[in-house]
N, C-alpha and C positions, 0 to 999 in steps of 0.2 A: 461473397459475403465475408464480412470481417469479422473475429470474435471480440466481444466486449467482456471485460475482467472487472468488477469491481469488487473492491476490501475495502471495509471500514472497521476503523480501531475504535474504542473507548480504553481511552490508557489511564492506569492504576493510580497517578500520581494525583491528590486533588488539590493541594496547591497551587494555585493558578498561574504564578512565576516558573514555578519549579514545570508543569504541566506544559505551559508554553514553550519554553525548551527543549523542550522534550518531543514536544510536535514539530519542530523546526530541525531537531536531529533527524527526526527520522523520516522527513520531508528530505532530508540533505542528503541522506543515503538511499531512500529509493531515486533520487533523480541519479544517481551515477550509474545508474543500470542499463539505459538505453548502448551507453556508449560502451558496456560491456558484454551487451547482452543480442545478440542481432535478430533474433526472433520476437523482438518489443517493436512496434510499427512505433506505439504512439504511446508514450505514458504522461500523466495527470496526478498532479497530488493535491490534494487540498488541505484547509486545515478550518475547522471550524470557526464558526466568527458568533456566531447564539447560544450562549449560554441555557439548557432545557434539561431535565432531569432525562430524557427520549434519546438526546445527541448524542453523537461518535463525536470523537474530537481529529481523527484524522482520516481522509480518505481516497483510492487510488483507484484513477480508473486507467486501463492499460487497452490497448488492441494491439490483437495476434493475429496472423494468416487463417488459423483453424484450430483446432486441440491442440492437432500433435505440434503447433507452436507454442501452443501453453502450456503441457504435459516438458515441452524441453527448458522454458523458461524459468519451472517451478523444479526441477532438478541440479540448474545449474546450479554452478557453487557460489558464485557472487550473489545471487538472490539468496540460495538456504542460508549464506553470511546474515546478510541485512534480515531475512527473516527470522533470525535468530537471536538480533539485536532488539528488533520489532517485540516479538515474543514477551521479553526482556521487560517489556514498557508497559505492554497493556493488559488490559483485565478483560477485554472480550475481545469477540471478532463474527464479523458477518461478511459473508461473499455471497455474490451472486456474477453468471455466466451468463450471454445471449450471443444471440445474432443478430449482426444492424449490416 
């Protein structure tokens, strides 16, 4: 079984220029993580395209071997970087974990 990681952001910014950018930064920085990170199988970023009062504007889905490949991914220092930046942007945040 593989685990499944999903984050979704709603970021702070609500100018829609300024917001779009800002999904596309940080779309740019989670995609360099695979190549740094070797506990990531598979990562996925999206970025919202529906304007809804309900919507996240960014969102990541990732697959890991198990926990402890997510428990080491979420300590590495190249992720706490980008999650730091992340942080940085948004005004919420929701995860959820499974098995597929």
């Amino acid at each position: 079984m593989t685990l499944r990681h999903i984050v979704s952001w709603k970021l702070a910014e609500t100018d829609p220029e300024l917001n779009r950018q800002q999904r596309r930064a940080i779309a740019d920085a989670l995609e360099t993580l695979p190549a740094l990170i070797p506990e990531i199988l598979r990562l996925e970023v999206g970025s919202n395209i529906r304007e809804s009062d309900t919507a996240h504007d960014v969102v990541l889905v990732a697959d890991y071997a198990d926990e402890a490949a997510l428990d080491a991914y979420i300590v590495h220092p190249e992720h706490e970087k980008v999650a730091a930046f992340v942080r940085g942007l948004a005004a919420s945040r929701v995860s959820v974990d499974y098995l597929v």
